[in-house]
Backbone as a ProteinNet text record, in pm:
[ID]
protein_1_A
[PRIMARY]
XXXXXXXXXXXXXXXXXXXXXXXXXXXXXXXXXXXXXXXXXXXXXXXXXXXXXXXXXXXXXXXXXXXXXXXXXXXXXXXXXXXXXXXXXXXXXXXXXXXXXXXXXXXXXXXXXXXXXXXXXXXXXXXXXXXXXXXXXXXXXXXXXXXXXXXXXXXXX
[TERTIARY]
208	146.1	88.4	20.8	-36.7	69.3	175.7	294	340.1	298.2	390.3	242.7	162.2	39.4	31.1	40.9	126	214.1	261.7	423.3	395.9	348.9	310.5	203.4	74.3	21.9	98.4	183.4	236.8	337.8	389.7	494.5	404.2	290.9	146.7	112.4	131.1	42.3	152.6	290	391.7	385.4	401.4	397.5	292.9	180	58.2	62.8	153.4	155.9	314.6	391.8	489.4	461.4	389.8	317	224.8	129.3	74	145	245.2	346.6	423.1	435.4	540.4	411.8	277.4	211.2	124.4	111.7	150.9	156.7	95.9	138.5	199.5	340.2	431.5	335.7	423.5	379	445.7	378.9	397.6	514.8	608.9	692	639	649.1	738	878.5	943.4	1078.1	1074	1105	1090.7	942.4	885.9	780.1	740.6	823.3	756.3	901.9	839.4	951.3	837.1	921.9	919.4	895.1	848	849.3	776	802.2	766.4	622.2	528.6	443.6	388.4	355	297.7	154.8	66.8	-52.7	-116	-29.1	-74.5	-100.9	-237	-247.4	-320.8	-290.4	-333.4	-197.5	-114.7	16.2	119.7	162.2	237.6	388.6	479.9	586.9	616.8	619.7	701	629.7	584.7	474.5	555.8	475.6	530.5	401.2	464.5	408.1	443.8	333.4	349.2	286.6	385.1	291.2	325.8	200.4	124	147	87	110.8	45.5	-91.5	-122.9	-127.6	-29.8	-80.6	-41	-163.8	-133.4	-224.4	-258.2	-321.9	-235.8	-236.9	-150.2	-222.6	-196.6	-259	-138.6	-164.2	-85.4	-139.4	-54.6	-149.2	-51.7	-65.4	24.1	-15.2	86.1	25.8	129.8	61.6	79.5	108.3	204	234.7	125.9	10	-110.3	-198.5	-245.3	-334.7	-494.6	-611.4	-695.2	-791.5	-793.6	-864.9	-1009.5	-1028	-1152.1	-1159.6	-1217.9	-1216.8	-1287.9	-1217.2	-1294.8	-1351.2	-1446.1	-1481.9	-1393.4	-1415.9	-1373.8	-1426.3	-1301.5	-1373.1	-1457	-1435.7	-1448.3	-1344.6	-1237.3	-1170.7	-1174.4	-1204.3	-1166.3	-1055.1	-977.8	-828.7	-793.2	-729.7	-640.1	-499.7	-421.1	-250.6	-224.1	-154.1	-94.5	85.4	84.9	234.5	320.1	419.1	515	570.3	539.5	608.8	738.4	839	951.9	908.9	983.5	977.5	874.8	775.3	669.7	533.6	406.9	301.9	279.9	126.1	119.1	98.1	55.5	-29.7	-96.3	-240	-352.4	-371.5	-368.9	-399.5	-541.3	-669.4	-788.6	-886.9	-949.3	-1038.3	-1091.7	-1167.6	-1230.4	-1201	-1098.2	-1004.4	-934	-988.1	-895.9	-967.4	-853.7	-927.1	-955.2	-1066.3	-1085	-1019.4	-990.8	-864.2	-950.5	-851.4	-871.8	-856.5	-950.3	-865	-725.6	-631.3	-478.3	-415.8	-499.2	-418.4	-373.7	-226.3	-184.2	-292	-273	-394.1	-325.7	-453.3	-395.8	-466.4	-439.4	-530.5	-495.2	-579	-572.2	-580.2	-605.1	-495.1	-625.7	-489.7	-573	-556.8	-645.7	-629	-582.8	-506.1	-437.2	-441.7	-349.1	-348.6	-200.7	-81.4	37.4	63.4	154.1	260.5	383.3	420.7	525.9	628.9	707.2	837.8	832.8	679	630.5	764.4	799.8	878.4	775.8	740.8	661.7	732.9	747.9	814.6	696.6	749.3	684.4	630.9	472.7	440.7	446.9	554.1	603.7	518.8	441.2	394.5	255.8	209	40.4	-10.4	-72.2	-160.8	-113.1	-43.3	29.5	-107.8	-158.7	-240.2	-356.6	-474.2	-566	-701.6	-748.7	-793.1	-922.7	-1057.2	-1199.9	-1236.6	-1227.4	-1323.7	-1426.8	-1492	-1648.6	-1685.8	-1624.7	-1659.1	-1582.8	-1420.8	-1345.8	-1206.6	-1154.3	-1046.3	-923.8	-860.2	-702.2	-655	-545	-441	-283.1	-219.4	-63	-3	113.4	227	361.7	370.5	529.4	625.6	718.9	809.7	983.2	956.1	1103.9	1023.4	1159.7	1116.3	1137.9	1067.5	1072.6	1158.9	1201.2	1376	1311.9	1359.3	1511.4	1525.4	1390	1382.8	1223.6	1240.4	1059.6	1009.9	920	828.1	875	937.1	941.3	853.4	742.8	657.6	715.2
-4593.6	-4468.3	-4401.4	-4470.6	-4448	-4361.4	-4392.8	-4302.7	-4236.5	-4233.2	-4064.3	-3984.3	-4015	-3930.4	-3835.1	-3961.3	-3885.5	-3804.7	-3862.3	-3751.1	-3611.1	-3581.3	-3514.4	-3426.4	-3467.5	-3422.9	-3366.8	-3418.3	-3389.8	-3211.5	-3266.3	-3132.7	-2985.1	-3038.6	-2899.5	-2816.8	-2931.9	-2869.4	-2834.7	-2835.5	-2787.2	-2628.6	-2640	-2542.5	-2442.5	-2527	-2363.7	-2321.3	-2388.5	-2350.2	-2231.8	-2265.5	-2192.9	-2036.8	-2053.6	-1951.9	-1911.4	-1945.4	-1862.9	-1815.2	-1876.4	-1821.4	-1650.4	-1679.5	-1553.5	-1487.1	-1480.8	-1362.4	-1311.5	-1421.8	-1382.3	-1237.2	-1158.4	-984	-1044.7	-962	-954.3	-918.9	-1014.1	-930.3	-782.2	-759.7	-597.6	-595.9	-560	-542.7	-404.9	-329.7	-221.6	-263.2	-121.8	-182.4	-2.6	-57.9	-156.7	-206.2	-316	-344.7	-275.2	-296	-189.6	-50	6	126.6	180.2	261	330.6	489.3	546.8	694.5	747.2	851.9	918.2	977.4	1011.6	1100.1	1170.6	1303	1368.7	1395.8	1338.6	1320.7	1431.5	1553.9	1640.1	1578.4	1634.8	1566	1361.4	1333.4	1179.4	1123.7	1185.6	1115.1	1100.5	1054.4	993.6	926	917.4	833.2	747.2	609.1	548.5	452.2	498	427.4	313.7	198.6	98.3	158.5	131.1	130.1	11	-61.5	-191	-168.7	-194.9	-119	-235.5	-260.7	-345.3	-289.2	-346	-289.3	-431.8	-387.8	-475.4	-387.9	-391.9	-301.1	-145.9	-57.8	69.8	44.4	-14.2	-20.6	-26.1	14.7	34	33.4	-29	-21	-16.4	62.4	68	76.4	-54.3	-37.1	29.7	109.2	156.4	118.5	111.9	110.8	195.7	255.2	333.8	374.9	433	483.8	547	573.9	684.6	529	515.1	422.5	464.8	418	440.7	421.7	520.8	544.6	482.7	418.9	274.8	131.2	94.7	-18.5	62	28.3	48.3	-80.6	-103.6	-168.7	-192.6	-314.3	-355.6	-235.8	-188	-78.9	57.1	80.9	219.8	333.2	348.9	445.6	481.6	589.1	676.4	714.8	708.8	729.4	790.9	930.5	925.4	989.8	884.7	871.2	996.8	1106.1	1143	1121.5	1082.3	1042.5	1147	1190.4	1288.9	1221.5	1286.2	1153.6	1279.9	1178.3	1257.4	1285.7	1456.9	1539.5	1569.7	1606	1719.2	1585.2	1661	1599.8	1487.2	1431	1378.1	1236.6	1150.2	1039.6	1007.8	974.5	1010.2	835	768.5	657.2	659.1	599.6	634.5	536.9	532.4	422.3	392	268.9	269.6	166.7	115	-47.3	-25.1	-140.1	-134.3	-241.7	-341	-430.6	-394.2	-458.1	-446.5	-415	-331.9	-233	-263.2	-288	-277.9	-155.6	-99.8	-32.8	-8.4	60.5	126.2	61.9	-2.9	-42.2	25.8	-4.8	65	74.3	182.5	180.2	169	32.4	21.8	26.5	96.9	152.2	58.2	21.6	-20	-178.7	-236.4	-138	-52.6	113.1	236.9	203.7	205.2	196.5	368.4	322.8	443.3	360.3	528.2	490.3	517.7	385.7	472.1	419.1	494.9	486	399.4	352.8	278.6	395.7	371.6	465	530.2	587.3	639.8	607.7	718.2	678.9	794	714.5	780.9	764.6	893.4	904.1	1044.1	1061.4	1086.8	1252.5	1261.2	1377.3	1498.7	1624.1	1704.1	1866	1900.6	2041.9	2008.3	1950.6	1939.9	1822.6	1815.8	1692.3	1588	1536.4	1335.7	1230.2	1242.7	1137.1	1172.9	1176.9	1185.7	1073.5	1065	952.1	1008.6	966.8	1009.5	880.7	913.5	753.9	818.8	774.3	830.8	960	1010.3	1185.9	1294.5	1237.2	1286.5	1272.8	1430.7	1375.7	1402.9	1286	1322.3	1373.8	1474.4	1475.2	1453.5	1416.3	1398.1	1455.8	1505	1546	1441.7	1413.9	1348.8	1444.4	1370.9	1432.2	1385.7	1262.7	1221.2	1130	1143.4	1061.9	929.8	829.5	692.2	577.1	511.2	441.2	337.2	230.5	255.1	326.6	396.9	486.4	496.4	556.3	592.6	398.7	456	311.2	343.4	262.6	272.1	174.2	210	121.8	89.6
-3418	-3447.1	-3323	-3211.4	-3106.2	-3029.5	-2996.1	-2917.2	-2998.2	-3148.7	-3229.2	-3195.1	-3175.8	-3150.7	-3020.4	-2929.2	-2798	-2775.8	-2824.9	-2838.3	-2890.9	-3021.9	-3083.1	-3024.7	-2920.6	-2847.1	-2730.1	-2686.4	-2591.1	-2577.9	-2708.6	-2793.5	-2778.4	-2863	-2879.1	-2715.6	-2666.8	-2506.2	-2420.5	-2453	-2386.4	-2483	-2626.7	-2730	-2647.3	-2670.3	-2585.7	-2442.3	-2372.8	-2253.9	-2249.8	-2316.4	-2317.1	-2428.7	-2509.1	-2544.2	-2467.8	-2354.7	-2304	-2200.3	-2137.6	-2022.9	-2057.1	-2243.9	-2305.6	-2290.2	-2324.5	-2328.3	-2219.3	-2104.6	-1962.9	-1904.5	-1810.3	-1795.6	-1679	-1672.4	-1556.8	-1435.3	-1347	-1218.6	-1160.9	-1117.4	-1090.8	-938.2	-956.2	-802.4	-814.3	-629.8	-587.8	-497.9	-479.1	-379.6	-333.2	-171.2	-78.5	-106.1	-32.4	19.8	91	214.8	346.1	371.9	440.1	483.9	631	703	825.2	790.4	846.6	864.7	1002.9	1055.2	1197.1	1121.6	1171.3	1144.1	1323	1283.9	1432.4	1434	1548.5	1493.1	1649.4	1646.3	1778.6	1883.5	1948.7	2107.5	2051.6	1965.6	1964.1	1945.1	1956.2	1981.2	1825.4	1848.7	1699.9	1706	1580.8	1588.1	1445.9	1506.9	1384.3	1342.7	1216.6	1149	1045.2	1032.1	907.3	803.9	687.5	536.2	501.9	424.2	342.4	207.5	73.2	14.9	-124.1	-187.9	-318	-444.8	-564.3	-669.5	-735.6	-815.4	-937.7	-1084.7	-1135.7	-1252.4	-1201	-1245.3	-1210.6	-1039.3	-967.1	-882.7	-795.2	-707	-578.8	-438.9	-296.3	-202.3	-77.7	-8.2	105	223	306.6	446.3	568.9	690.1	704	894.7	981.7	1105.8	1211.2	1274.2	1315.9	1469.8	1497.9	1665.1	1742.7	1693.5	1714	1775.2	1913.8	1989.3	1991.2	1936.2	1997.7	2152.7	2184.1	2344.9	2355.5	2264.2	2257.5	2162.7	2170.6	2029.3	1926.3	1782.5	1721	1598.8	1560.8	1457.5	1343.2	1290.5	1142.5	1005.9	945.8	849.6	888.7	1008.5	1053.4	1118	1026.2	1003.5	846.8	857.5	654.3	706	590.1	576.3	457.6	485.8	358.2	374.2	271.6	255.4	143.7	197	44.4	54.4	-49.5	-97.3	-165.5	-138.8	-250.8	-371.2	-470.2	-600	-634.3	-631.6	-691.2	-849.5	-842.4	-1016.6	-976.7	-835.6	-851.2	-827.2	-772.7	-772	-651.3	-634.5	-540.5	-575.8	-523.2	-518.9	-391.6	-384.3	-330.5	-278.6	-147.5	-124.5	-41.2	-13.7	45.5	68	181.6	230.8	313	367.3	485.8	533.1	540.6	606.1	717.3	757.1	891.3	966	1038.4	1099	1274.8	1304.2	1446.3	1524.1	1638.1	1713.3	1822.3	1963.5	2132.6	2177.2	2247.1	2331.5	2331.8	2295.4	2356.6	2260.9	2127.9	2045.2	1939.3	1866	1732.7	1624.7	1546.7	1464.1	1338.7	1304.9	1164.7	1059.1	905.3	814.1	698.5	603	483.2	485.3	364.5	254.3	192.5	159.9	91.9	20.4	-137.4	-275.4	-325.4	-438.7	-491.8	-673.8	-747	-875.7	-900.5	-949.2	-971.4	-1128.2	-1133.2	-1309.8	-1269.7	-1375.1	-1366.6	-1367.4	-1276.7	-1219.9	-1054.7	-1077.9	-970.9	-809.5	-806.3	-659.5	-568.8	-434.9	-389.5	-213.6	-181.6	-20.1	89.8	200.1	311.7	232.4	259.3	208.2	338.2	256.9	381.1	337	248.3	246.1	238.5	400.9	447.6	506.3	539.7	603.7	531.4	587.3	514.7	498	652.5	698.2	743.3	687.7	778.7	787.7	939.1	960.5	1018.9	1011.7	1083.6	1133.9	1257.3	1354.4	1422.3	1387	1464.2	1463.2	1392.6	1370.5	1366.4	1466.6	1476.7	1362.6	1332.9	1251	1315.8	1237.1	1335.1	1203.1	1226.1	1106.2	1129.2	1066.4	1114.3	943.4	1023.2	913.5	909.1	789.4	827.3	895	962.6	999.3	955.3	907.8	862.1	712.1	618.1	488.5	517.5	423.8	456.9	463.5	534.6	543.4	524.5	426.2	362.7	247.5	213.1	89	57.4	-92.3	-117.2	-179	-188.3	-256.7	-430	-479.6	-631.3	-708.3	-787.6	-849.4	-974.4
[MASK]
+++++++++++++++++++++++++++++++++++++++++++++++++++++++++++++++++++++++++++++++++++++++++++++++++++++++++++++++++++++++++++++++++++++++++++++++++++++++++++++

């Protein structure tokens, strides 16, 4: 009786584990992960930026780094940043924040991750009618425009 008990225990706790696996929430992909795009950031320079970009749910974060060097160090979490995204069929999506890890002197600058809000479908590529990117370090704002859409395509959530 002792090993039909087992057994029988054994059956149940495979049973609730495979039921909690089915009711489980998917994990969330986007595709690509990362993509490239140029952005022009006037006299602070600009070029060919990487995007890396997340997805929990409707939550979305993208960190992006950039051809644009700062002309000092700056601190952990002292750049505000904000990403706007073009969503194909019209409209934007809005990425924004104050991340960024510690930067040298003459180094690439890198932002995020920006938190954003997307929909499932959401394809989101290089925003071209206004300010794409803009970044405030110490008082100053930079702004950059895209200049090419994002290869190997948009971010699809």
């Amino acid at each position: 009786m002792r090993g039909t008990n087992l057994g029988l225990g054994a059956v149940l706790a495979g049973a609730l584990a495979a039921t909690g696996l089915a009711f489980a929430p998917a994990a969330a992909a986007v595709t690509p992960s990362t993509a490239t795009a140029t952005y022009d950031c006037g006299m602070w320079g600009g070029g060919l930026a990487t995007l890396k970009a997340t997805q929990s749910g409707t939550a979305a974060t993208i960190t992006l780094t950039a051809a644009v060097k700062t002309p000092i160090a700056v601190g952990a979490d002292q750049i505000n940043a904000r990403l706007t995204m073009a969503k194909t069929g019209g409209g934007t999506r809005v990425f924004s924040g104050k991340k960024n890890p510690a930067l040298a002197a003459n180094q690439a600058v890198t932002i995020g991750p920006l938190s954003g809000t997307v929909a499932v479908g959401d394809s989101l590529n290089s925003y071209f009618a206004g300010t794409a990117l803009t970044m405030t370090i110490f008082g100053t704002t930079v702004n950059c425009d895209a200049i090419t859409s994002q290869s190997p395509g948009p971010f699809v959530f």
